[in-house]
DRENPALUM-824881 format. One record per residue: residue in one letter; x, y, z of N, C-alpha, C in turn. Coordinates in steps of 0.2 Angstrom, whole numbers, padded with zeros to 4 digits, always signed. Example, Ala and Ser with C-alpha at 12.3 -4.5 7.8 and 13.67 -1.06 7.14 Angstrom:
# residues 2
a+0066-0028+0039+0062-0022+0039+0066-0016+0039 s+0064-0011+0035+0068-0005+0036+0064+0000+0039 
This chain:
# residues 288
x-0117-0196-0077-0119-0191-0073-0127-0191-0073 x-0128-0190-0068-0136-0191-0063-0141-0185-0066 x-0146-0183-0067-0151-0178-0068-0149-0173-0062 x-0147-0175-0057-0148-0169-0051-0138-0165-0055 x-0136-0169-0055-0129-0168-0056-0129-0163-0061 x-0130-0165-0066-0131-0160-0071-0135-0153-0070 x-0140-0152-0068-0142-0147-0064-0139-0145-0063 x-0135-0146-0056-0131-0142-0054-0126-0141-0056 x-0123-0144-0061-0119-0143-0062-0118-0135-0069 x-0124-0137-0072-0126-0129-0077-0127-0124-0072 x-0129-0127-0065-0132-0117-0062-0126-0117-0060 x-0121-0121-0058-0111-0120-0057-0110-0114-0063 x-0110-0117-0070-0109-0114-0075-0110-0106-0077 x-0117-0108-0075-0120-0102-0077-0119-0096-0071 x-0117-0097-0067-0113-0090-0062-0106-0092-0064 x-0103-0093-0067-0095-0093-0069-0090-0095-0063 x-0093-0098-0061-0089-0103-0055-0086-0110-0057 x-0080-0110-0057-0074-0115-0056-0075-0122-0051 x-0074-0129-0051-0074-0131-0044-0070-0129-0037 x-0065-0125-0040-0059-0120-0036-0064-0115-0034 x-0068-0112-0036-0072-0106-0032-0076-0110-0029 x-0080-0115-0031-0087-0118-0027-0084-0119-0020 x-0077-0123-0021-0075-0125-0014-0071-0120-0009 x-0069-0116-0012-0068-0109-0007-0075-0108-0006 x-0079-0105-0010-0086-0103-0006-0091-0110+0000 x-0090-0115-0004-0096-0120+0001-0088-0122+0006 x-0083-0123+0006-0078-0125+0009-0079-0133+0009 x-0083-0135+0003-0081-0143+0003-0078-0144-0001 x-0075-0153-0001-0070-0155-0004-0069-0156-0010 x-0065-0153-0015-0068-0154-0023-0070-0162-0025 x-0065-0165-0021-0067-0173-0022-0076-0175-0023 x-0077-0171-0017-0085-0173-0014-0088-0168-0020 x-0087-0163-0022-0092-0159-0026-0091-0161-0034 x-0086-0166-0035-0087-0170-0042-0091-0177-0041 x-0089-0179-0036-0096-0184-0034-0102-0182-0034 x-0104-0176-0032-0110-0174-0030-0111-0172-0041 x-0106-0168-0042-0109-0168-0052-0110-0176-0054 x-0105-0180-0054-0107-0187-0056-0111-0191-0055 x-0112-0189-0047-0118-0193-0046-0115-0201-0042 x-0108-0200-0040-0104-0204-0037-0105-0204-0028 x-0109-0206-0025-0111-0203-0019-0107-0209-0013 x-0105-0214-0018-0100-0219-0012-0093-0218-0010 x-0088-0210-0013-0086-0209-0009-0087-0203-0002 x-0093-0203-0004-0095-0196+0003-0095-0203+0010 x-0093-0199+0015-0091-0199+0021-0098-0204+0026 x-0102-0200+0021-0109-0204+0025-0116-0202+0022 x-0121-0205+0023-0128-0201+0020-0130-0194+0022 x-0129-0195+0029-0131-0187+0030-0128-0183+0026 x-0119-0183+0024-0116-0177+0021-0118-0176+0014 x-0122-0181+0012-0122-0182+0006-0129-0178+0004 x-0134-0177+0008-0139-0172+0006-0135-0165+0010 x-0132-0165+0017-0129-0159+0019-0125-0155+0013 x-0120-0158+0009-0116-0156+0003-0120-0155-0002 x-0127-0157-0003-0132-0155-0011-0133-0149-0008 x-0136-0148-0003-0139-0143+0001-0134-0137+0000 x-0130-0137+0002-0123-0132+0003-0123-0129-0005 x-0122-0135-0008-0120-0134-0015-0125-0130-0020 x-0131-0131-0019-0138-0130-0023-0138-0121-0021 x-0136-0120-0015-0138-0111-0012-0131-0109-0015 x-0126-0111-0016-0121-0107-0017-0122-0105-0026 x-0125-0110-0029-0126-0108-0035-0133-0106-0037 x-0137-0103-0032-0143-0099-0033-0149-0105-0032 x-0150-0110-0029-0156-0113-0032-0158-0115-0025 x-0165-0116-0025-0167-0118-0020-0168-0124-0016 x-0161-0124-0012-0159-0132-0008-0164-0135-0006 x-0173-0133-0003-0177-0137-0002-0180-0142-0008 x-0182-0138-0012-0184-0138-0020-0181-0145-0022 x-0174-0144-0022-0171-0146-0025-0171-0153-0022 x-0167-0154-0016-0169-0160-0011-0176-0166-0013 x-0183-0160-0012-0187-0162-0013-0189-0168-0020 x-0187-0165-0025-0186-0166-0032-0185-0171-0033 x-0178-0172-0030-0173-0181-0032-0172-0182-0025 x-0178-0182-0022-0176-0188-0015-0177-0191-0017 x-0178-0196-0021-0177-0202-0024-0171-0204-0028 x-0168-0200-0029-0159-0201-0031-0153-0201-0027 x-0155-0198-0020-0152-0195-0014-0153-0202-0010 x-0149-0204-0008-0147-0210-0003-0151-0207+0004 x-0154-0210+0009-0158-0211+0014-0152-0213+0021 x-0154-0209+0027-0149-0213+0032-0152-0219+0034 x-0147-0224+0033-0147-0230+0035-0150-0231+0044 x-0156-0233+0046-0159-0234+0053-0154-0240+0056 x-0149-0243+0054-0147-0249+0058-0143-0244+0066 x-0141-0241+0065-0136-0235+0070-0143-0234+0075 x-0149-0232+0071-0154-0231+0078-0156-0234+0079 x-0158-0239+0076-0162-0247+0078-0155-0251+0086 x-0148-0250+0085-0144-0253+0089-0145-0249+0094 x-0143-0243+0095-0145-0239+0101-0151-0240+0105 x-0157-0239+0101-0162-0242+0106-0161-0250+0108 x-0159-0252+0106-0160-0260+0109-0153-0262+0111 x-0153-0260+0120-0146-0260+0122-0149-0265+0126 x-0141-0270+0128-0142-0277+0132-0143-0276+0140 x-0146-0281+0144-0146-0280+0149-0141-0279+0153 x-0135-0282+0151-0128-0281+0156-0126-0273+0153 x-0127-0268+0150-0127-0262+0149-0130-0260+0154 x-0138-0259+0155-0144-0256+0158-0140-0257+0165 x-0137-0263+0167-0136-0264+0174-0130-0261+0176 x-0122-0261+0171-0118-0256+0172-0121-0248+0173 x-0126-0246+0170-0128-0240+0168-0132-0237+0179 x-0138-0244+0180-0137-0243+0187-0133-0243+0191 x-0127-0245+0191-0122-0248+0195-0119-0241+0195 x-0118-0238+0189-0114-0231+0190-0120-0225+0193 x-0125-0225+0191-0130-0222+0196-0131-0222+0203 x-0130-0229+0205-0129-0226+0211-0122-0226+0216 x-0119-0226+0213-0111-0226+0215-0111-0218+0214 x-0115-0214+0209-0114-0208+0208-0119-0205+0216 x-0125-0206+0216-0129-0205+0224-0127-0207+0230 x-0122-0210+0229-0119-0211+0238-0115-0204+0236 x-0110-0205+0233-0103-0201+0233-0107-0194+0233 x-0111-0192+0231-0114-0183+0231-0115-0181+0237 x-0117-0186+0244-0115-0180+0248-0112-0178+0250 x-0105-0183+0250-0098-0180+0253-0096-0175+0248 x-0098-0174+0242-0095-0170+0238-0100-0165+0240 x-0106-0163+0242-0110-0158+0243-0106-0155+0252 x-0103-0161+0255-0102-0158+0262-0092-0153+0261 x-0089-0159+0257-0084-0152+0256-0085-0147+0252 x-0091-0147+0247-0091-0141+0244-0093-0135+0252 x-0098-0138+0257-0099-0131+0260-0091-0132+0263 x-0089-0135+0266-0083-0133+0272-0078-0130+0268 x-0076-0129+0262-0073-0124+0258-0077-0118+0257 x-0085-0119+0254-0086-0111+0256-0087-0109+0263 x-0085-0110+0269-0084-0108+0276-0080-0106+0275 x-0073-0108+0273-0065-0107+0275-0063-0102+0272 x-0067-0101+0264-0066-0093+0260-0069-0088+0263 x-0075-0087+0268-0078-0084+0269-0077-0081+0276 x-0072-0084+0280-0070-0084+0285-0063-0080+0282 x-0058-0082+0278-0051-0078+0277-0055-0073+0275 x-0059-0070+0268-0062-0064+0267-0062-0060+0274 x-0065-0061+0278-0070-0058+0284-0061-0057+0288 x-0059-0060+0288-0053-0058+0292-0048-0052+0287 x-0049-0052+0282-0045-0050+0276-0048-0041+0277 x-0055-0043+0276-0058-0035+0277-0057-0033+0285 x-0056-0035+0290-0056-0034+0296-0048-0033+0297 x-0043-0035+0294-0037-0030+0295-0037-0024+0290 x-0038-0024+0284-0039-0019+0281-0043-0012+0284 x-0048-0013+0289-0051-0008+0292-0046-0003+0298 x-0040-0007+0299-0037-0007+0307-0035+0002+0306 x-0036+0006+0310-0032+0014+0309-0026+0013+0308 x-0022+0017+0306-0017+0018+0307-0013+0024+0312 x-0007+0022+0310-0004+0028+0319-0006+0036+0316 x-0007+0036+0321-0010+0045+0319-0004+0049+0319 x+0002+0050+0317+0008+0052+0317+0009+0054+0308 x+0005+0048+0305+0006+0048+0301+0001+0051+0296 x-0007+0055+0300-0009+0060+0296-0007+0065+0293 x-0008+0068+0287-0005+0074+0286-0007+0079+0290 x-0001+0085+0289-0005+0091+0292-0004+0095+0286 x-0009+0099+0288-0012+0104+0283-0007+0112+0285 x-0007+0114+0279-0003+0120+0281-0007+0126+0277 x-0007+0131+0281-0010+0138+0279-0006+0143+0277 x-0005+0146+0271-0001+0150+0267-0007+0156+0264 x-0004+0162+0265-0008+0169+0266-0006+0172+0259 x-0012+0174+0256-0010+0177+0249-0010+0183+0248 x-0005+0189+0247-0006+0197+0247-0012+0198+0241 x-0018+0204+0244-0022+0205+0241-0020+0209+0235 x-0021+0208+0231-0021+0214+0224-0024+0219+0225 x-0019+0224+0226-0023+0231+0225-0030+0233+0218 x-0035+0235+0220-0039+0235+0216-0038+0241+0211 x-0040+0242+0205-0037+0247+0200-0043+0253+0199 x-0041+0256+0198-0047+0261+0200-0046+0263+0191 x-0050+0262+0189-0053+0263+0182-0057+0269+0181 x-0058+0273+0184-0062+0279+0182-0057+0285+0176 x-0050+0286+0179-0045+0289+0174-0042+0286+0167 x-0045+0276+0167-0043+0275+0160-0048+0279+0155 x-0045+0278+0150-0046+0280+0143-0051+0278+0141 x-0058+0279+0137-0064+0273+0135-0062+0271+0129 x-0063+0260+0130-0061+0261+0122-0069+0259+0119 x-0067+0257+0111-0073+0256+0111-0077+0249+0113 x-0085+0250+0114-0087+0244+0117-0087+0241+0110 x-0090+0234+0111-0089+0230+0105-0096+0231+0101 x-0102+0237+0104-0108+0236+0099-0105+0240+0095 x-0099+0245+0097-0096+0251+0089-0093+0247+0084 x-0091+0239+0087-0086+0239+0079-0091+0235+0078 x-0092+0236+0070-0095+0231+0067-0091+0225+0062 x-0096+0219+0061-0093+0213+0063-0096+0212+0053 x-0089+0210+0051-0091+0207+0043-0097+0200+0045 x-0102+0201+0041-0104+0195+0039-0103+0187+0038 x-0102+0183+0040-0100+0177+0036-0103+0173+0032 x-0101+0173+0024-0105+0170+0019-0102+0162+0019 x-0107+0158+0023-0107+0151+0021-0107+0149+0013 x-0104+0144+0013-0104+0141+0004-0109+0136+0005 x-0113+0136+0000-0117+0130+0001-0115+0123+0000 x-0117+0117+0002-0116+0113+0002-0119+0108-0002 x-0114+0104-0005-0119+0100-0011-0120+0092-0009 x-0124+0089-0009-0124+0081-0006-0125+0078-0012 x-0123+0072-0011-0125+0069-0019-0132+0066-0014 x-0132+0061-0020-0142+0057-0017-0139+0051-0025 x-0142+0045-0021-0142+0039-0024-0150+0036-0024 x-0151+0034-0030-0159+0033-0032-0160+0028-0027 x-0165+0026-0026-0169+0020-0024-0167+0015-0029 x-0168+0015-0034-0163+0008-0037-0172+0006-0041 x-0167+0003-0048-0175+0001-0052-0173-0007-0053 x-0177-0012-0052-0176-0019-0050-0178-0023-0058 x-0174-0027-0061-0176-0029-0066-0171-0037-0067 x-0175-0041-0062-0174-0048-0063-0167-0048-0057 x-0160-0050-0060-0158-0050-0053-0152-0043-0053 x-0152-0036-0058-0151-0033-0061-0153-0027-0054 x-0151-0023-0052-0154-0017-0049-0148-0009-0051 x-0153-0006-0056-0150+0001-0058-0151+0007-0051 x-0145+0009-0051-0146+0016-0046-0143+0023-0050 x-0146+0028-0049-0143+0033-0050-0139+0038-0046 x-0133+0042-0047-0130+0045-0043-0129+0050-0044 x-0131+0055-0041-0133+0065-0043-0130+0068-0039 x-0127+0075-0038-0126+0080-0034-0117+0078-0031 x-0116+0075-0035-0108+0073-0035-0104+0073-0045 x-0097+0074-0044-0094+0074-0049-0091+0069-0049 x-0090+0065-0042-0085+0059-0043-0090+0052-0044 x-0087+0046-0041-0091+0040-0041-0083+0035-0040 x-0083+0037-0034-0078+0031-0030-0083+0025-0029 x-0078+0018-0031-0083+0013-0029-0077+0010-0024 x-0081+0005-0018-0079+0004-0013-0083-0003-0011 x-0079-0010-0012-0083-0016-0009-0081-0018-0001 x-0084-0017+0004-0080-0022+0009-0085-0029+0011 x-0078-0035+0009-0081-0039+0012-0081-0044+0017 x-0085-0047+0021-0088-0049+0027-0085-0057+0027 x-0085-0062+0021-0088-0068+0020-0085-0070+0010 x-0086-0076+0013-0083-0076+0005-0088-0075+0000 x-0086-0074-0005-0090-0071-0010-0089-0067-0017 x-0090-0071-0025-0086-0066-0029-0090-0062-0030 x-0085-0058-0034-0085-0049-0034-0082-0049-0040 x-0083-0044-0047-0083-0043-0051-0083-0035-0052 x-0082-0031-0057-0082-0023-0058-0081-0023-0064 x-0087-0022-0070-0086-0018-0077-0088-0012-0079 x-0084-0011-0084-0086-0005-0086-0093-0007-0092 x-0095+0000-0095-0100+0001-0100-0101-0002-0104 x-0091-0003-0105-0089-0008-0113-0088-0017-0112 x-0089-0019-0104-0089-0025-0102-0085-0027-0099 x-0079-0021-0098-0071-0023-0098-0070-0022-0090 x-0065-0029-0088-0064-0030-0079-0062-0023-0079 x-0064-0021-0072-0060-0014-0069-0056-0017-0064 x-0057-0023-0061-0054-0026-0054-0054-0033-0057 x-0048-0037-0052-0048-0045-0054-0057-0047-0051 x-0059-0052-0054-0064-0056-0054-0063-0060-0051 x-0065-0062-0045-0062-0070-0041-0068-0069-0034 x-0065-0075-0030-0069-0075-0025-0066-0071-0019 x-0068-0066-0015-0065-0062-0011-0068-0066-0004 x-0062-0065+0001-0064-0068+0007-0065-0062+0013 x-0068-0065+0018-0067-0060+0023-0062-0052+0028 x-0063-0050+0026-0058-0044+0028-0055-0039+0021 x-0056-0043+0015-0056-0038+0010-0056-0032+0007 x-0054-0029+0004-0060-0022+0001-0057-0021-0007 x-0062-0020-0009-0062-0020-0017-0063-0012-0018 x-0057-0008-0021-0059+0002-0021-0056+0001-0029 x-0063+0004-0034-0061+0007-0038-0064+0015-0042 x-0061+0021-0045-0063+0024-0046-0066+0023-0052 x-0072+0025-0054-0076+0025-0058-0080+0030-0060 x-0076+0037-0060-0077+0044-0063-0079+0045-0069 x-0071+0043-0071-0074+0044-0079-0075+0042-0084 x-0078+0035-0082-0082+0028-0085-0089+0032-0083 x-0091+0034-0074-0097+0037-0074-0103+0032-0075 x-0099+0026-0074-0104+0018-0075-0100+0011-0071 x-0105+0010-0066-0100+0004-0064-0107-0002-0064 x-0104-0010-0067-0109-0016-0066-0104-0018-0062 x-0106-0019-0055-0104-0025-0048-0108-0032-0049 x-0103-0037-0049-0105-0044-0048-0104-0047-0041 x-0112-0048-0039-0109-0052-0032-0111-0056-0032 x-0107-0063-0029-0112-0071-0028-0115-0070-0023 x-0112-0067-0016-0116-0067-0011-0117-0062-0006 x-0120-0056-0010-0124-0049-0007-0123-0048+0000 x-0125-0054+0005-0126-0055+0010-0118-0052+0016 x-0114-0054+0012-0106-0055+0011-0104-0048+0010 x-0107-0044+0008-0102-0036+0004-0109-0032+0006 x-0105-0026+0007-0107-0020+0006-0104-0017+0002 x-0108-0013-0003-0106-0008-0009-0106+0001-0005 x-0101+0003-0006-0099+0011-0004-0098+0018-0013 x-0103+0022-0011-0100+0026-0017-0099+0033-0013 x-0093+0036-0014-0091+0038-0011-0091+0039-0003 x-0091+0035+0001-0092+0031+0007-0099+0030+0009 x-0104+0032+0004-0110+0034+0008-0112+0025+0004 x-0114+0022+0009-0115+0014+0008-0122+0015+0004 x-0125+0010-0003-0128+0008-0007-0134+0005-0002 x-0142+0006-0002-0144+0001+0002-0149-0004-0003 x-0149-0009-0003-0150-0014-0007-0156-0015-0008 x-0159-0015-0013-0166-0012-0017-0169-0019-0015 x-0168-0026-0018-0170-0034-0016-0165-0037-0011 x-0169-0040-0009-0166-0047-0005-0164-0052-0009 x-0158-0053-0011-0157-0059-0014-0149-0062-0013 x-0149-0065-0014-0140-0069-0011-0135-0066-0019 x-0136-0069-0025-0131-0069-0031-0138-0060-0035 x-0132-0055-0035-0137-0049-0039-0130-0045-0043 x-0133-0040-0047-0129-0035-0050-0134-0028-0048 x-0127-0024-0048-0128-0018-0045-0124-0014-0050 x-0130-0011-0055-0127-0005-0059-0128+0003-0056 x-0121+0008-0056-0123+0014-0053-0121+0019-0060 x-0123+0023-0061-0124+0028-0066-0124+0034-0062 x-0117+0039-0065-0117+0045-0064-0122+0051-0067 x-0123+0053-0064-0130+0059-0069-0124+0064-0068 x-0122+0067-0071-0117+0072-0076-0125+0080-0073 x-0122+0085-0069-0125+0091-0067-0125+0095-0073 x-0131+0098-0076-0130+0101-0082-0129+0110-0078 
């Protein structure tokens, strides 16, 4: 096993990642991702895939693909220039097929530019006739006629002999006592390494709700460390819903942030750092 390999292979470890999750999330071949741990790079496909898959593999397990490339390009195979050296240096009986089709292509364009007009003539001319029958009158026999119907007037009521009732300024109208209404509020979040703490107040509950976008594992423990949901890698169109009331404590594990949205009671978390693999602790504040 190679110095790069090993690397990566501990930052694999140290997220709790599988070669079965590396390649659900990068979606390469585990074959090719045990090559890349041992340092076996003559079964990859070609040179390029061979830094494309360090690259792949290096971000999914938090580390910096550049950095890292940069490190052991010395370790990492180079593309071979003979593929570009061949293509600049094409033989003369190419260059002259390559003329040949040129201009066999410059005769034929104008007869292809002259029936292109005489088809747009012919559309242009059926259109123009198409709206020219559409305009024709038709038999005047066939306008409607209008007919006129006489409505008896309603006798008007002579209201001077009803009875008064009361106007509406005599009754008086109960007040309506609005209930106030209680919002919760989620801190701004305290940031400590790849760790961000929030607070949740002005609520009794704490629904947790993950949806996600993009693959990416997901994790949910309680205070005592214990799983509340399976731990695994969740893919596109998912949702992770757990209640976390009366725990009143939830740690969320995500590989890739980017991927998920966190929901506490529907009102979505907004993410204190920028970072791809983070934990998102939420704490109920209990209303004294």
């Amino acid at each position: 096993m190679t110095e790069l390999g090993t690397r990566l292979k501990e930052a694999r470890l140290s997220k709790g990642y599988s070669l079965d999750d590396l390649q659900e999330i990068t979606k390469i071949q585990k074959r090719y991702l045990v090559g890349i741990e041992e340092g076996n790079y003559s079964i990859m496909p070609g040179s390029f895939y061979v830094r494309a898959f360090i690259k792949q593999y290096a971000e999914a397990v938090g580390l910096d693909s550049e950095e890292i490339l940069q490190e052991f390009k010395g370790d990492i195979p180079t593309q071979p220039t003979e593929e570009v050296a061949q293509s600049l240096s094409q033989s003369p009986t190419r260059r002259k097929l390559n003329a040949r089709s040129t201009n066999r292509l410059l005769e034929t364009m104008p007869k292809i530019i002259v029936a292109l007009f005489i088809i747009v003539i012919i559309v242009a001319i059926w259109f123009l006739y198409q709206k020219k029958v559409s305009n024709i009158p038709e038999d005047e026999e066939a306008t409607p006629q209008f007919e006129y119907t006489q409505t008896p007037i309603e006798p008007i009521e002579d209201n001077a002999n009803k009875p008064e009732t009361d106007s509406p300024e005599d009754t008086e109208e109960e007040p309506v006592v609005e209930e106030p209404t209680v919002t919760q509020t989620i801190s701004p979040g305290v940031v400590d390494g790849e760790t961000t703490t929030y607070e949740l107040s002005g609520t009794d509950t704490m629904n947790i709700r993950i949806e996600v976008s993009g693959d990416t594992w997901v994790g949910v423990r309680d205070t005592n460390g214990n799983e509340q949901i399976e731990a695994r890698v969740y893919t596109a169109g998912e949702v992770v819903e757990h209640d976390s009331t009366s725990n009143g404590f939830a740690r969320i594990r995500l590989g890739n942030s980017q991927n998920a949205k966190v929901f506490v009671n529907d009102v979505e978390v907004q993410y204190a750092q920028d970072i791809m693999t983070q934990n998102i602790i939420i704490t109920l504040q209990q209303e004294q």
